[in-house]
KESETOR-338219 format. One record per residue (C-alpha): x, y, z; residue number from 0; residue in three letters. Coordinates in Angstrom, 3 decimals. Layout:
BEGIN
u,v,w,i,aa
X,Y,Z,NUM,ALA .
...
END
This chain:
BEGIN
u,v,w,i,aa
6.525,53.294,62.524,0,UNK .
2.909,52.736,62.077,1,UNK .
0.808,49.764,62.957,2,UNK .
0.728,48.307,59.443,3,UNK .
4.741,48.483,59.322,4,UNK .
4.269,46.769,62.584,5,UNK .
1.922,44.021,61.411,6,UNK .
4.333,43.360,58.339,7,UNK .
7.560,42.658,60.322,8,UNK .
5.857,40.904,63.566,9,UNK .
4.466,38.368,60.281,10,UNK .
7.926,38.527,58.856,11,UNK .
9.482,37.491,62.487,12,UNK .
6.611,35.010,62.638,13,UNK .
7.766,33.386,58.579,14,UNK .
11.557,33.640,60.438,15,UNK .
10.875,31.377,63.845,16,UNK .
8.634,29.165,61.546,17,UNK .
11.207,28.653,58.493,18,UNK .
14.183,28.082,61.890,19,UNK .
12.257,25.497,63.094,20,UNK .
11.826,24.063,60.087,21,UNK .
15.137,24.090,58.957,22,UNK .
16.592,22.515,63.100,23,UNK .
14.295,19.826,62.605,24,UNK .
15.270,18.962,59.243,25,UNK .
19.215,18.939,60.571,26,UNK .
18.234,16.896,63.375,27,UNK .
16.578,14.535,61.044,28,UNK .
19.676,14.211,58.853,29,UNK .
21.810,13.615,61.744,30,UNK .
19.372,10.688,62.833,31,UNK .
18.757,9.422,59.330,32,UNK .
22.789,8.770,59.509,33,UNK .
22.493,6.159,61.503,34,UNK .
20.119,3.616,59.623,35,UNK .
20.435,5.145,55.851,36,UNK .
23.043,2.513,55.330,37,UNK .
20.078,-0.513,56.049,38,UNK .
17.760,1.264,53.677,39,UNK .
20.541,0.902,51.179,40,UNK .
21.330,-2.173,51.906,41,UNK .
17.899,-3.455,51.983,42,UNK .
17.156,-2.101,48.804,43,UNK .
19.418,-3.555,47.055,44,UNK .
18.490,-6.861,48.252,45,UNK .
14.801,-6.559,46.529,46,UNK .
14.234,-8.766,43.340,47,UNK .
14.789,-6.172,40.817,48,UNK .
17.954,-4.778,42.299,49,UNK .
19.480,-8.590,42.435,50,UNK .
19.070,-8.759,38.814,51,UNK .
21.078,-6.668,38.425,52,UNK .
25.096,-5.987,38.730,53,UNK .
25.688,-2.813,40.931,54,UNK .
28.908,-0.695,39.873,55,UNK .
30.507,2.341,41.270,56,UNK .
31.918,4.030,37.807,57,UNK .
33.804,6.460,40.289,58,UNK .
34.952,6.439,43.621,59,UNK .
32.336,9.068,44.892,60,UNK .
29.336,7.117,44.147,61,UNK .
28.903,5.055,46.968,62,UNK .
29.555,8.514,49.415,63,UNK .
27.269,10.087,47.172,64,UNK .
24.149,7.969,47.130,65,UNK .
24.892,7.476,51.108,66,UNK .
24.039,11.225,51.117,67,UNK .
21.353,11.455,48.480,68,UNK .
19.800,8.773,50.706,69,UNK .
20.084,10.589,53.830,70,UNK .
18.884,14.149,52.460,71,UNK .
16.014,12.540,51.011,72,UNK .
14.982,10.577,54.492,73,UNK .
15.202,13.335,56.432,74,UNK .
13.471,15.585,54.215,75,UNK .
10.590,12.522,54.575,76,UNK .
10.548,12.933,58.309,77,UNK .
10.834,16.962,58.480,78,UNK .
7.620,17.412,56.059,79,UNK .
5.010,16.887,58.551,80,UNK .
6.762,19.076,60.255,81,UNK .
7.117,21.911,57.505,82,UNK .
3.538,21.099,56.740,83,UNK .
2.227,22.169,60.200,84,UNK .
4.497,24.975,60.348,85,UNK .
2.867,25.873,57.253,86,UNK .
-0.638,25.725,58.723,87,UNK .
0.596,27.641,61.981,88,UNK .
1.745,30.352,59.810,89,UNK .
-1.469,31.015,58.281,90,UNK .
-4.685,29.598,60.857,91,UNK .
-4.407,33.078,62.481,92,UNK .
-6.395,34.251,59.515,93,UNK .
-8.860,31.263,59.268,94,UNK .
-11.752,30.985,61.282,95,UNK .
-11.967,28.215,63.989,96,UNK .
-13.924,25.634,61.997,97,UNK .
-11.566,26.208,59.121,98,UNK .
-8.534,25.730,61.124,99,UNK .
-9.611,22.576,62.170,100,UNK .
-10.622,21.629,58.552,101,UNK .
-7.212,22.536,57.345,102,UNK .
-5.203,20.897,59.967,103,UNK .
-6.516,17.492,58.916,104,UNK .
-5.468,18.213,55.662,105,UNK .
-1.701,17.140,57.132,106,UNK .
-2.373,13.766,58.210,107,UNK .
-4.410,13.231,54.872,108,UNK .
-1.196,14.288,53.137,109,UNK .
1.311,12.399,54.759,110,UNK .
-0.957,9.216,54.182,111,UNK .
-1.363,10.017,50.594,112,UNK .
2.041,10.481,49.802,113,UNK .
3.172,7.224,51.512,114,UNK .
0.216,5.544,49.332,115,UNK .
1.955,6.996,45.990,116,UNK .
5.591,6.307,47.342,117,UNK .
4.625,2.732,47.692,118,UNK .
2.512,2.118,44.787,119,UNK .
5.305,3.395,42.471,120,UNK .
8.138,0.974,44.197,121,UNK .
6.051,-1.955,44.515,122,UNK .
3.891,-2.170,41.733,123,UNK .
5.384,-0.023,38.799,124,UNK .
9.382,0.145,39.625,125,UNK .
9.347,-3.963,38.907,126,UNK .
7.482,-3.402,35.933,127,UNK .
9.860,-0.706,34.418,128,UNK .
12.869,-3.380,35.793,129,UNK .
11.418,-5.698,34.031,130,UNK .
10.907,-4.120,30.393,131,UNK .
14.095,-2.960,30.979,132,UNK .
16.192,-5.934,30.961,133,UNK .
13.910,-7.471,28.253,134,UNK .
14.724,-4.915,26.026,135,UNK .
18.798,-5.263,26.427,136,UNK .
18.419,-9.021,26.008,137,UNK .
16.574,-8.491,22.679,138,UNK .
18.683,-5.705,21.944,139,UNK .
21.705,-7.815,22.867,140,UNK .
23.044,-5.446,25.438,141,UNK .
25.470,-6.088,28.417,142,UNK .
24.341,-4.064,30.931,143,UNK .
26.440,-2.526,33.541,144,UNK .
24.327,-0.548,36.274,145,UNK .
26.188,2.074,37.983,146,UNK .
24.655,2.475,41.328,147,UNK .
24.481,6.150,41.798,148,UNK .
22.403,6.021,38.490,149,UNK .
20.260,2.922,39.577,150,UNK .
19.083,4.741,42.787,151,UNK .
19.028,8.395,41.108,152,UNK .
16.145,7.053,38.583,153,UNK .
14.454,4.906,41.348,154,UNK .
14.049,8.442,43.292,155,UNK .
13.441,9.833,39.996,156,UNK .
10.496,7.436,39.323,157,UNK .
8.827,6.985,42.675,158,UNK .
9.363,9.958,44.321,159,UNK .
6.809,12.183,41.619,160,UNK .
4.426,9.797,42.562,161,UNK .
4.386,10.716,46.540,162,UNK .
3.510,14.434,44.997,163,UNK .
0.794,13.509,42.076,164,UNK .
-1.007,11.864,44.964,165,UNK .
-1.432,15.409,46.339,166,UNK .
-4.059,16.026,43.892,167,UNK .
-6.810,15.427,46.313,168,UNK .
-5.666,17.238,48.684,169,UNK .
-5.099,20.100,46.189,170,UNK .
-8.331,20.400,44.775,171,UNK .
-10.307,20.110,48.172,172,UNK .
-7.687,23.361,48.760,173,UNK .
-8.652,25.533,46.185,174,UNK .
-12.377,24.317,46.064,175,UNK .
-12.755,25.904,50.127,176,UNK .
-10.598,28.620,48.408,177,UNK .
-13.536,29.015,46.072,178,UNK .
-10.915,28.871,43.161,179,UNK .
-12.266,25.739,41.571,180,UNK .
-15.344,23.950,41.245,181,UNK .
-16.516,20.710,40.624,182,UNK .
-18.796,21.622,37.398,183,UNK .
-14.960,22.670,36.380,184,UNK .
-13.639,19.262,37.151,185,UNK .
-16.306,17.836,35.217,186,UNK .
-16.405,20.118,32.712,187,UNK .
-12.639,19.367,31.997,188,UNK .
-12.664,15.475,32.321,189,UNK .
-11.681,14.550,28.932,190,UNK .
-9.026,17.492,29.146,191,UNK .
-7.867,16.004,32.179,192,UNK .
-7.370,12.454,31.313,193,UNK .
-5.793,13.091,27.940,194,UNK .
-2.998,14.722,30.295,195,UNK .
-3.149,12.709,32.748,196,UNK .
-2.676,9.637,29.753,197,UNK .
0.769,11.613,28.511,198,UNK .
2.029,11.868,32.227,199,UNK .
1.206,7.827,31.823,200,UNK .
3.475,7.348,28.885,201,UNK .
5.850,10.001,30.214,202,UNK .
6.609,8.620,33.251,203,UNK .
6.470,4.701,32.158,204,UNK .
7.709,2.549,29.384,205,UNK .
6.581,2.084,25.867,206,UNK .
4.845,-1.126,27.418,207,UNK .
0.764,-0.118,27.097,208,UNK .
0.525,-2.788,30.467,209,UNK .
2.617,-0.443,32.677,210,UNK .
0.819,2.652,30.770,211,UNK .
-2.497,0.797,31.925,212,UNK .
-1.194,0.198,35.415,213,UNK .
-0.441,4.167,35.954,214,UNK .
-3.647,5.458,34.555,215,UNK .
-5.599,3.339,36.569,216,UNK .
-4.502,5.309,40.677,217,UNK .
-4.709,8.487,38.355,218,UNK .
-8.267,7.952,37.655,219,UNK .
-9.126,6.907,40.461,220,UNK .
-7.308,10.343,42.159,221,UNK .
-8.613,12.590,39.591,222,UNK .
-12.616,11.008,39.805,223,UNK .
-11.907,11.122,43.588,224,UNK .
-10.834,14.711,43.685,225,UNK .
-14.277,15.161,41.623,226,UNK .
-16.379,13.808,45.024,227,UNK .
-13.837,15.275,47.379,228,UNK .
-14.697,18.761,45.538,229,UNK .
-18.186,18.069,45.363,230,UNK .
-18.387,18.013,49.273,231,UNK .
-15.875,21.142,49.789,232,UNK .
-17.688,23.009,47.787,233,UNK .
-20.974,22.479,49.597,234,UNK .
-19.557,23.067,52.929,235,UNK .
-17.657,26.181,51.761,236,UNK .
-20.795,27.300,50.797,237,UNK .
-22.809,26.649,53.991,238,UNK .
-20.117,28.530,55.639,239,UNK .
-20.074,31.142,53.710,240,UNK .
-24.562,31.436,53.850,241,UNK .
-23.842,30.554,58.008,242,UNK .
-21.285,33.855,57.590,243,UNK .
-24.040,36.041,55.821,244,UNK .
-26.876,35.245,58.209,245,UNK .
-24.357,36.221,61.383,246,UNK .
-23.301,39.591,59.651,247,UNK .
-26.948,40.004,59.252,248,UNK .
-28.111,39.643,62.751,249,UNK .
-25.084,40.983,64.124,250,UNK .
-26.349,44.248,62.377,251,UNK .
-29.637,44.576,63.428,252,UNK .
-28.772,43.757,66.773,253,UNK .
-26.657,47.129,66.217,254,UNK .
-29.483,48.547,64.432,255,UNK .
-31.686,47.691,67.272,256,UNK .
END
């Protein structure tokens, strides 16, 4: 067995411990989120949209099975900073020191960012969606009888998304230091960008061009701040990379010498 065998099964033990830890946390997690997953139920159907509405189990394994939709998606909340670092401890061996540091503060960054979507989707578009909603079956003349399992399946549906889209920051500033991207590319593409960025709007929302509104506004501001965070990624990638040149340079004359 040679040393590059070697190398590729100590990093394949290393993906194993990393993806075990991972996974004991994330059980641990769902064990704990069993004992307060009935409160965030509970409280969440005591918000103003869910008390306009009539909650009804359509079979007798929807209440058991939003309990545990609930709790999966809790503790899979609590294990991803977890994941995330384990993530980052997988691969800083092959970064260099300042990097390391760089791309260990992308995990807080994260976590705040996809809190920040989470609750803007809940509190500010969720009620708006509630809303058009129930307008629409009044004009329509509808009766509407909510099944619970499907009320909370689409709120998860609908906020949950948002938590991820609000990665895009953290994305780009990624693949800029990767060198993959660069800002002229981000600006180059703006119009590109918002006219998707406009049908993930009208995907994701109502026909109602106030809620549309409401959406595109964070997803500007994400994609124009993704612009700036790229803008000052790519300058320090490239510092780092001239700082890298001018050390292999007088590394080798000192060998020269």
């Amino acid at each position: 067995m040679n040393d590059k065998e070697m190398s590729v099964y100590e990093h394949l033990g290393e993906l194993r411990k990393r993806l075990i830890i991972v996974l004991l946390f994330f059980a641990a997690a769902l064990i704990a989120s069993f004992f307060f997953v009935n409160d965030v139920i509970v409280y969440l159907q005591q918000t103003a949209e869910a008390k306009q509405l009539t909650m009804n189990a359509f079979r007798l394994t929807d209440p058991i099975k939003v309990y545990f939709q609930f709790a999966f998606v809790i503790a899979a909340v609590l294990s991803a900073p977890v994941l995330l670092y384990q993530i980052w401890a997988f691969v800083s061996p092959g970064l260099y020191e300042k990097e390391r540091r760089v791309t260990l503060s992308y995990i807080p960054a994260s976590i705040i960012l996809f809190l920040a979507g989470v609750s803007f989707a809940y509190f500010v578009l969720f009620p708006f969606v509630v809303r058009f909603m129930n307008q629409l079956a009044e004009r329509l003349g509808i009766q509407q009888m909510i099944g619970i399992n499907e009320y909370f399946q689409f709120l998860l549906q609908l906020v949950l998304p948002f938590g991820i889209v609000f990665q895009l920051p953290i994305v780009v500033l990624f693949f800029t230091r990767l060198g993959l991207i660069t800002p002229q590319l981000l600006v180059h593409i703006r119009k590109y960008a918002y006219l998707a960025l406009l049908i993930l709007a009208a995907a994701i929302t109502p026909p109602d061009v106030l809620s549309q509104v409401i959406v595109m506004i964070p997803l500007t501001l994400l994609y124009e701040g993704s612009i700036w965070i790229a803008k000052i990624g790519y300058r320090k990638a490239q510092l780092a990379a001239e700082q890298e040149s001018v050390d292999s340079r007088y590394g080798q004359q000192r060998e020269d010498g």
